[in-house]
C-alpha positions as CSV (number, residue, x, y, z in Angstrom):
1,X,-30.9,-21.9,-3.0
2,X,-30.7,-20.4,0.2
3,X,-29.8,-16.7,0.2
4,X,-28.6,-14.0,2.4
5,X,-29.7,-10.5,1.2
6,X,-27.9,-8.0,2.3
7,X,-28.3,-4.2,2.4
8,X,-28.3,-0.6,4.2
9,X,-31.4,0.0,5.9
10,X,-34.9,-2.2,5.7
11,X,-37.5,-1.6,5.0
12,X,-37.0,1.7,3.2
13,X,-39.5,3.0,0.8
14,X,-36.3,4.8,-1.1
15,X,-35.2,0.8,-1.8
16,X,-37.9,-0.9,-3.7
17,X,-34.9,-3.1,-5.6
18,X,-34.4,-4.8,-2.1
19,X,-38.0,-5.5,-1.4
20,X,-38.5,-6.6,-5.1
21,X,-35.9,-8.9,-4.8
22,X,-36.7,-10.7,-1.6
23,X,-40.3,-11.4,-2.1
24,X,-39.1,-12.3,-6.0
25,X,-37.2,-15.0,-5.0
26,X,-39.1,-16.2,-2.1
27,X,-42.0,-16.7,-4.9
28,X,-39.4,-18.3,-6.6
29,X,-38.6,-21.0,-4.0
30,X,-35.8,-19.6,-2.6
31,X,-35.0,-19.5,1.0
32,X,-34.0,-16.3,1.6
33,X,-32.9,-14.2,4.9
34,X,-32.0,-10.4,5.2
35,X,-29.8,-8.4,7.2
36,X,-29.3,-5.2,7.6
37,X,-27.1,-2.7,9.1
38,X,-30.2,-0.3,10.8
39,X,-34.1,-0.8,10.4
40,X,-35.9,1.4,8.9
41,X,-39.1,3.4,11.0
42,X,-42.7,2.6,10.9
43,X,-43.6,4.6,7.9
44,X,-41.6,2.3,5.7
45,X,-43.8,-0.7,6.2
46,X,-45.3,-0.7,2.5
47,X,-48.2,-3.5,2.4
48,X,-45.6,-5.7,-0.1
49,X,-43.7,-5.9,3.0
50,X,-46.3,-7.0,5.2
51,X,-47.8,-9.0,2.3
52,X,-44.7,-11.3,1.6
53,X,-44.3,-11.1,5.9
54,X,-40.7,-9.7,5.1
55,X,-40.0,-8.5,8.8
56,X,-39.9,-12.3,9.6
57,X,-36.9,-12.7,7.7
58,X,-34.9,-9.8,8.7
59,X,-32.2,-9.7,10.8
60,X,-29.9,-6.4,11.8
61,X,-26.6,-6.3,13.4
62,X,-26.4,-6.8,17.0
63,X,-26.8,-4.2,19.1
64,X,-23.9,-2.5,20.0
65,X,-23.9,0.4,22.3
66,X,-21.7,1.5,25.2
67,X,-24.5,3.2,26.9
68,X,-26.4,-0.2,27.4
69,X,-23.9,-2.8,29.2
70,X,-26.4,-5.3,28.7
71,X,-25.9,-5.4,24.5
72,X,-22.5,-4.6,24.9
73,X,-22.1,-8.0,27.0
74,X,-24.3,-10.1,24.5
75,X,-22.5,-8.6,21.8
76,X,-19.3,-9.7,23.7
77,X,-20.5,-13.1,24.2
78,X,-21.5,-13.6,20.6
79,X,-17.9,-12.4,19.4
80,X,-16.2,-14.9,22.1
81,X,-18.5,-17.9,20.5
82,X,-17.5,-17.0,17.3
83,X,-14.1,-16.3,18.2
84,X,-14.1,-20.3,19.6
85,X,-15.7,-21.6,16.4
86,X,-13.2,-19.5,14.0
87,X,-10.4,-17.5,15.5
88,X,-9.8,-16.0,12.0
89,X,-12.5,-13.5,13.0
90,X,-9.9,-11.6,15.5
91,X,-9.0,-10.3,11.9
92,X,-12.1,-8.0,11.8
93,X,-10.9,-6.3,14.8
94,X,-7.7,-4.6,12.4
95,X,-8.6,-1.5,11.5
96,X,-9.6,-1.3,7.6
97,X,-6.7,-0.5,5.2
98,X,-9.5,2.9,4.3
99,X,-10.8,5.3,6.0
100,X,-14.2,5.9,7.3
101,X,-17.2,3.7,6.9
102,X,-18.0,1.3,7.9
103,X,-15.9,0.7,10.8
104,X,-14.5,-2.1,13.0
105,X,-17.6,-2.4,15.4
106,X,-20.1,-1.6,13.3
107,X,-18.5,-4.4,11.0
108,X,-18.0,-6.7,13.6
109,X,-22.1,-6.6,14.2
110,X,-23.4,-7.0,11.6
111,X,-20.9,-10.2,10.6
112,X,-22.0,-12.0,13.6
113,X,-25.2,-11.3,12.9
114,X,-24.8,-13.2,9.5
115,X,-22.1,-15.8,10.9
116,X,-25.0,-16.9,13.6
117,X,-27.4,-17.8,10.9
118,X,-27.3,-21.5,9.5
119,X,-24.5,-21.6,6.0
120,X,-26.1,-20.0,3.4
121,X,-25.3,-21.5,-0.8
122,X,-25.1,-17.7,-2.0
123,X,-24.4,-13.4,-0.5
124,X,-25.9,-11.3,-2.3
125,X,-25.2,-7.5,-1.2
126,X,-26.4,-4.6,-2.2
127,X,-23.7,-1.7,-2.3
128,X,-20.3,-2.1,-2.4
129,X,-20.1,-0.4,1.6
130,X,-21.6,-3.2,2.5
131,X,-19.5,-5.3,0.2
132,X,-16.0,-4.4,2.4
133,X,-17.5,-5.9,5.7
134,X,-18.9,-8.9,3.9
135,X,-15.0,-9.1,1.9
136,X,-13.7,-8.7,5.3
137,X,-15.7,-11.2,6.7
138,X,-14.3,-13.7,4.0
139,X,-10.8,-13.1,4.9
140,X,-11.8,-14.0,8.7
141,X,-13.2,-16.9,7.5
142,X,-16.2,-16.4,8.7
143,X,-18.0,-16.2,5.2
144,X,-17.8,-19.4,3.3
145,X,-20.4,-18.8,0.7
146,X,-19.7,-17.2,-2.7
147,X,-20.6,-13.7,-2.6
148,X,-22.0,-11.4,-5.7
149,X,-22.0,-7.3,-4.6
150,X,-24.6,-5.1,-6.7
151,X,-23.2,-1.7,-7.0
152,X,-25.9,1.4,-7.0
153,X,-23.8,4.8,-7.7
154,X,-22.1,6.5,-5.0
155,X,-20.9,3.9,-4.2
156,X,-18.5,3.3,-6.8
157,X,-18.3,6.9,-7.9
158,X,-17.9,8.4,-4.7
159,X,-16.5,6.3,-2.2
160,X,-13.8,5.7,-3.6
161,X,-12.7,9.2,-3.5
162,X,-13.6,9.6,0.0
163,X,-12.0,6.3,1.2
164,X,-9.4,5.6,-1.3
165,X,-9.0,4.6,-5.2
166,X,-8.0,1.1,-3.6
167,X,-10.6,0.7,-1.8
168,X,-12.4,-2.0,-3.2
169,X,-9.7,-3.3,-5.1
170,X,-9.5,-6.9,-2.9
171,X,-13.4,-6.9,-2.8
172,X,-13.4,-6.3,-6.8
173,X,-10.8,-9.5,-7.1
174,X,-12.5,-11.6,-4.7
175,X,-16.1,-11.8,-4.9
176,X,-17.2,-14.3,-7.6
177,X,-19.6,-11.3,-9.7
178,X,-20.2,-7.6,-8.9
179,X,-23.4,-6.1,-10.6
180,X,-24.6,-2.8,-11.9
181,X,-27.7,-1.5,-13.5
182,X,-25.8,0.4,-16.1
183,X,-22.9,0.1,-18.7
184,X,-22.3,3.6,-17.2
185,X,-21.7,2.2,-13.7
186,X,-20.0,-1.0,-15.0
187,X,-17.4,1.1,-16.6
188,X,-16.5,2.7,-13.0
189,X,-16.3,-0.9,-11.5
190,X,-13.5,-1.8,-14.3
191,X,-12.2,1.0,-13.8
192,X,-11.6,0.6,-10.0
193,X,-9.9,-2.6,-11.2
194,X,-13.2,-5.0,-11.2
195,X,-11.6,-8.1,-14.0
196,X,-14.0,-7.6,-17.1
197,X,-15.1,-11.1,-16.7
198,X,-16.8,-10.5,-12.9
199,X,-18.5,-7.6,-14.1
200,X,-22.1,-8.2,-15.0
201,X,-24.9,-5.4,-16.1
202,X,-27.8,-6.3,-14.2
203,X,-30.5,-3.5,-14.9
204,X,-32.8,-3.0,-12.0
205,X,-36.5,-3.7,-13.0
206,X,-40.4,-2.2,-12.0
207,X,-43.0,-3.9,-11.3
208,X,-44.8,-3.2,-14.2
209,X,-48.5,-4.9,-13.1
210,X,-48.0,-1.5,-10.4
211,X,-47.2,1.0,-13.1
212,X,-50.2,0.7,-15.1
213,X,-49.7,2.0,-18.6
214,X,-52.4,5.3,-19.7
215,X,-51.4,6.6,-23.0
216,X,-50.5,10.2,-23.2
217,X,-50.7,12.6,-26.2
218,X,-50.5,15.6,-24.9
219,X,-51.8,17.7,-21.3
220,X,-54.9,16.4,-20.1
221,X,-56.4,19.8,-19.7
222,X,-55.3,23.5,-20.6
223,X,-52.6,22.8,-17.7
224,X,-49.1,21.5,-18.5
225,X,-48.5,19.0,-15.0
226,X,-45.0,18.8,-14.5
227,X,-43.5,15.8,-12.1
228,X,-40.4,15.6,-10.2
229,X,-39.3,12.5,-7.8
230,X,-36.3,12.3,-6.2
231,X,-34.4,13.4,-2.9
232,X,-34.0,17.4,-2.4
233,X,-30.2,17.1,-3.3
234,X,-27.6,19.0,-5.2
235,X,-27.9,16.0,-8.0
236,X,-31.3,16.2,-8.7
237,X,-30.5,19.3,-10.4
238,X,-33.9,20.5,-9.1
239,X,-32.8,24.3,-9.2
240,X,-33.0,24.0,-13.1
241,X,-36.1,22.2,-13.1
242,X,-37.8,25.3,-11.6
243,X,-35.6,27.6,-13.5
244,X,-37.0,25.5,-16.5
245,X,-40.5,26.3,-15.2
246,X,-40.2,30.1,-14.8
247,X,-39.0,30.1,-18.5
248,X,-41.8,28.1,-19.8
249,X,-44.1,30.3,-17.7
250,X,-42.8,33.4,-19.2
251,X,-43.6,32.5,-22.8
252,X,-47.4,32.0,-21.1
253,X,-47.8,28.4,-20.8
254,X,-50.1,27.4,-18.0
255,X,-48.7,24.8,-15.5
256,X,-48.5,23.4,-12.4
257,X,-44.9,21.5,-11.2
258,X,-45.2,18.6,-8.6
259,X,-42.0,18.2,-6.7
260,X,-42.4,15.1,-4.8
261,X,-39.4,14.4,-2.1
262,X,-37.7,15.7,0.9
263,X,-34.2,16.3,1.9
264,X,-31.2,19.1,2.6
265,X,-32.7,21.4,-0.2
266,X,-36.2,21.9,0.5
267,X,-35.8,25.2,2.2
268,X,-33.8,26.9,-0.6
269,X,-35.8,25.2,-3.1
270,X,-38.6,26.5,-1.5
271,X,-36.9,30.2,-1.5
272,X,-36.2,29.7,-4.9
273,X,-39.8,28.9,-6.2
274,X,-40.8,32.6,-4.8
275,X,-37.9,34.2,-6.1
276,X,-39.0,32.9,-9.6
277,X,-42.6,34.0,-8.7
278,X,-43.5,30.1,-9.2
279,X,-45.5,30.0,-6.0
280,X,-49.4,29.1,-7.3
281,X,-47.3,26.8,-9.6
282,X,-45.2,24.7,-7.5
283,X,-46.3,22.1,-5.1
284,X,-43.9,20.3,-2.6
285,X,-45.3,17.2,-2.4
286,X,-43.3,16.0,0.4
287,X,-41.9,12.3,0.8
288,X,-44.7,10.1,-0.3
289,X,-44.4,6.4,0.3
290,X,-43.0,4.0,-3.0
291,X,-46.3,2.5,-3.7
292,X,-48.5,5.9,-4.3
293,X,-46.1,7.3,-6.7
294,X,-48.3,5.6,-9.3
295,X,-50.8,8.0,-8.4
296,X,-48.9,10.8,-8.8
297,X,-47.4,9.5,-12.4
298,X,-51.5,8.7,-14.0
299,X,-52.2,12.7,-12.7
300,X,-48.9,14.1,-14.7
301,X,-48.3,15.4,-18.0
302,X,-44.4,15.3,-18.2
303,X,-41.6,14.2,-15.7
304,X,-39.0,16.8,-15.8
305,X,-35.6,15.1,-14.2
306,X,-33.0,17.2,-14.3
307,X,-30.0,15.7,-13.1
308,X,-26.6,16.9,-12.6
309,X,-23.2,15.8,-11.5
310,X,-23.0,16.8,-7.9
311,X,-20.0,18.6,-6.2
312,X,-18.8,15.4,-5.3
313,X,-18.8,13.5,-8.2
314,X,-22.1,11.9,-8.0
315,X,-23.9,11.0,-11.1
316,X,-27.4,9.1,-11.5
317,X,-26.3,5.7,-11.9
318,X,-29.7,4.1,-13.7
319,X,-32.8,6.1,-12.3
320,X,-36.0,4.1,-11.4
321,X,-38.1,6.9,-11.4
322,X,-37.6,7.1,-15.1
323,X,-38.6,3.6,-15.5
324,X,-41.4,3.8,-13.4
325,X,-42.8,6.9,-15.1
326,X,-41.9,5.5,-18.7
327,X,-43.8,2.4,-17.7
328,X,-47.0,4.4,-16.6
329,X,-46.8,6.2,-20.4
330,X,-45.5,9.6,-19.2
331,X,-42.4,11.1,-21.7
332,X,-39.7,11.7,-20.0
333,X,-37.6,15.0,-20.1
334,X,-34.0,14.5,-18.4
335,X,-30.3,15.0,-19.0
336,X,-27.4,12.8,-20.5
337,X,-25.8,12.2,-17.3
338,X,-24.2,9.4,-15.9
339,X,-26.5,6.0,-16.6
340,X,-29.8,7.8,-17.4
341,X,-29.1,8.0,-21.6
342,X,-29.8,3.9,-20.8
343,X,-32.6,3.9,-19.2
344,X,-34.6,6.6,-21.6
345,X,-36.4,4.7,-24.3
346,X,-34.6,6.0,-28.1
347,X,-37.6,7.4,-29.4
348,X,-37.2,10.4,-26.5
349,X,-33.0,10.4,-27.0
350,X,-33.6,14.1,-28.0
351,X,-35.4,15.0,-24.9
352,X,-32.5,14.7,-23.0
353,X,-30.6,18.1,-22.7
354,X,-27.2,19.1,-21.3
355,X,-26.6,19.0,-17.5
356,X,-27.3,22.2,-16.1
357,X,-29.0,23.9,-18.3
358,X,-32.7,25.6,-17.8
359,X,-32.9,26.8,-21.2
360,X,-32.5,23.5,-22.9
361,X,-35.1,21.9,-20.8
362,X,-37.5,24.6,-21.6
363,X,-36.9,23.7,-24.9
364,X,-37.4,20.6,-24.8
365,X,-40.8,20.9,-23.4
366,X,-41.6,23.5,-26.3
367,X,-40.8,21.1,-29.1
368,X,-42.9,18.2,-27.3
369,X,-45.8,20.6,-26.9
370,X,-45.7,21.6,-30.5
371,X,-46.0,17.8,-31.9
372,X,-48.9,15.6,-30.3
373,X,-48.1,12.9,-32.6
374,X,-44.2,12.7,-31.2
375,X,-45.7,12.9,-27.5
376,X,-47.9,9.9,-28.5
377,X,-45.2,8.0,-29.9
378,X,-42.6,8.6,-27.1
379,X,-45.9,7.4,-24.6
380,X,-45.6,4.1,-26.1
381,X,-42.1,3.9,-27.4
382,X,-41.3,3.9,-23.2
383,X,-43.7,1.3,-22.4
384,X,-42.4,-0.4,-24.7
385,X,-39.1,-0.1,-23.9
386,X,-39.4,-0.5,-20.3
387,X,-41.4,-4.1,-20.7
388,X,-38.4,-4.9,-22.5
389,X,-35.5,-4.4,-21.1
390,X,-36.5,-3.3,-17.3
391,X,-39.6,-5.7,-16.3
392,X,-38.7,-6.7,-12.3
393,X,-39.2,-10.7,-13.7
394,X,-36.6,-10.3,-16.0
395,X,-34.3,-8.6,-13.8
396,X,-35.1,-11.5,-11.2
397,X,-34.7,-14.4,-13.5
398,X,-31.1,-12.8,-14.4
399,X,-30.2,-12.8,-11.0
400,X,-31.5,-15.7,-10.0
401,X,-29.2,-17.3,-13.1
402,X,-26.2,-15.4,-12.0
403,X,-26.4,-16.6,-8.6
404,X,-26.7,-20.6,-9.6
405,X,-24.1,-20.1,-11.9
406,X,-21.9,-18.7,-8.9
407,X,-23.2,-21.6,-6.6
408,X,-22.3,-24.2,-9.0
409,X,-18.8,-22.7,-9.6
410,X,-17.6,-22.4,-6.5
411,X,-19.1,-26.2,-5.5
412,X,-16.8,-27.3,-8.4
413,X,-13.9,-25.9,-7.3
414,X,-12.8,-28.1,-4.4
415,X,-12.8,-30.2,-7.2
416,X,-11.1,-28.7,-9.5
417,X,-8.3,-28.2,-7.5
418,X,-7.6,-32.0,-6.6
């Protein structure tokens, strides 16, 4: 098949899905081509990218930018060519029945820089943002190939209350599948008015042959580690995590709490470790790039993720970080929020505590501590678990099925209709 792949930003070391899935399918024998809206900076070349030569195959949208005539007249000229070819595409230049992103010229560039490329058999885009331009797109006629949209989270629990309920109900209607990696988030896509029978849950995989497995039955010295991946944000719930910490410390457990990530928070989460006098026992970490989390997972005890609902109505849609850790033997402590009940192997279902509450994490880590034998089982229950329901080969050969099946139906339509 040949494939366009479409998504946000590439590379980005926060996206390991869309790198996954490129170089999967070009292993395959796929022909596949990228595009993105902006390219991500030096730092997020990761050696898979320059080992499967990704930046060959990726193309962003055109430059547009009033303070450089020149791109303003190529992306003029492109528009009129396209423009001669299919007038249809003077329909992208309406503004959106929603407001805010993405807009009309943002749109525009990024559809001629797929509508230049030779026809493709099969879209594939990640994030149903992204999904609007490519929907739009179709109804210019610009797009004749079936399209499949992968949903991620905020994008189909927040957007819509940002741009509209409706939003995506044309897209939703349209498009021949819509993904998600979780029941959870396939239940907001029905919801939005996705027909059950486009709906597919697709969970996102891990590359388990990175995540090596090291059985755990307990802390590897007289020093609980504590992990923590994710972006500094509200839904991380990271506040609890150290509040979770200062309790655990005040019943005179040893430990030491990783917190690896950056964002909007660091500063207060920073102010928060020294209020809680946590300061010889947390470590900021920092944004690390995707392929040396595995490091950081074969040093730790425990990962504490203690997500929340955010004030906007965010909720952790599948977690990869759990799978990752899960896959490298580490239990996993967390919350029953949003997709993450799925993606936490059975064996650790009572590990997960109530949203926003330090207590019940602490807790959580007291009862693991007190039974080796349980931490020993949950070590290989989520390996186990992981290799079967989240391996990136299984996730790829489900895709790659989904998107033949959607080639072949919409070559046998024509048909069908006479």
């Amino acid at each position: 098949m040949r494939i366009a792949l479409v998504c946000h930003v590439f590379p980005s070391t926060s996206q390991p899905f869309v790198r996954n899935e490129a170089a999967g399918l070009l292993a395959r024998g796929h022909d596949v081509e990228l595009f993105a809206m902006e390219q991500g900076g030096a730092a997020e070349l990761t050696p898979d990218v320059q080992q499967h030569r990704l930046m060959e195959r990726v193309r962003y949208r055109l430059p547009l930018s009033k303070r450089r005539p020149l791109s303003m007249m190529r992306f003029s000229a492109a528009f009129l060519r396209a423009w001669l070819r299919t007038p249809g595409i003077q329909r992208m230049l309406r503004p959106p029945p929603y407001r805010g992103y993405p807009g009309v010229l943002p749109s525009l560039a990024l559809a001629l820089a797929i509508a230049r490329r030779p026809p493709f058999d099969v879209v594939h885009c990640h994030f149903g943002t992204n999904g609007l331009i490519l929907g739009r797109m179709r109804q210019a006629g610009l797009l004749p190939a079936p399209l499949v949209c992968t949903f991620h989270g905020d994008d189909a629990t927040v957007t819509p209350r940002e741009l509209g309920a409706d939003c995506y109900r044309e897209l939703l209607h349209t498009c021949e599948a819509c993904t998600a990696g979780s029941e959870f988030l396939c239940g907001q896509l029905r919801t939005l008015g996705a027909p059950a029978t486009r709906v597919h849950c697709l969970p996102l995989g891990v590359d388990l042959e990175h995540f090596a497995f090291v059985p755990r039955q307990g802390p590897q010295g007289d020093t609980l580690r504590l992990l923590s991946v994710g972006r500094l944000v509200e839904g991380k719930g990271l506040a609890y995590g150290l509040q979770a910490a200062a309790i655990l410390k005040a019943r005179g457990l040893r430990l030491h709490y990783e917190i690896v990530g950056d964002g909007p928070l660091a500063d207060e989460l920073a102010r928060l470790a020294a209020e809680l006098n946590l300061q010889a026992e947390v470590h900021f970490a920092g944004r690390l790039p995707h392929h040396e989390l595995a490091e950081h997972y074969a040093q730790a005890d425990l990962l504490l993720h203690p997500a929340v609902p955010d004030s906007r109505g965010s909720q952790e849609a599948q977690g990869l970080v759990l799978l990752e850790a899960q896959a490298c033997g580490l239990p996993v402590i967390s919350t029953r929020v949003g997709g993450i009940p799925e993606s936490v192997a059975p064996a650790a279902a009572d590990l997960l505590a109530p949203p926003a509450d330090a207590q019940a994490l602490a807790e959580c880590v007291s009862r693991l501590l007190a039974q080796p034998a349980w931490w020993a089982d949950i070590s290989h229950a989520g390996r186990r678990y992981v290799c079967e329901r989240f391996d990136v080969q299984q996730y790829l050969s489900r895709l790659e099925q989904l998107l033949a099946g959607v080639c072949l139906s919409s070559a046998a339509r024509p048909s069908m209709r006479g």
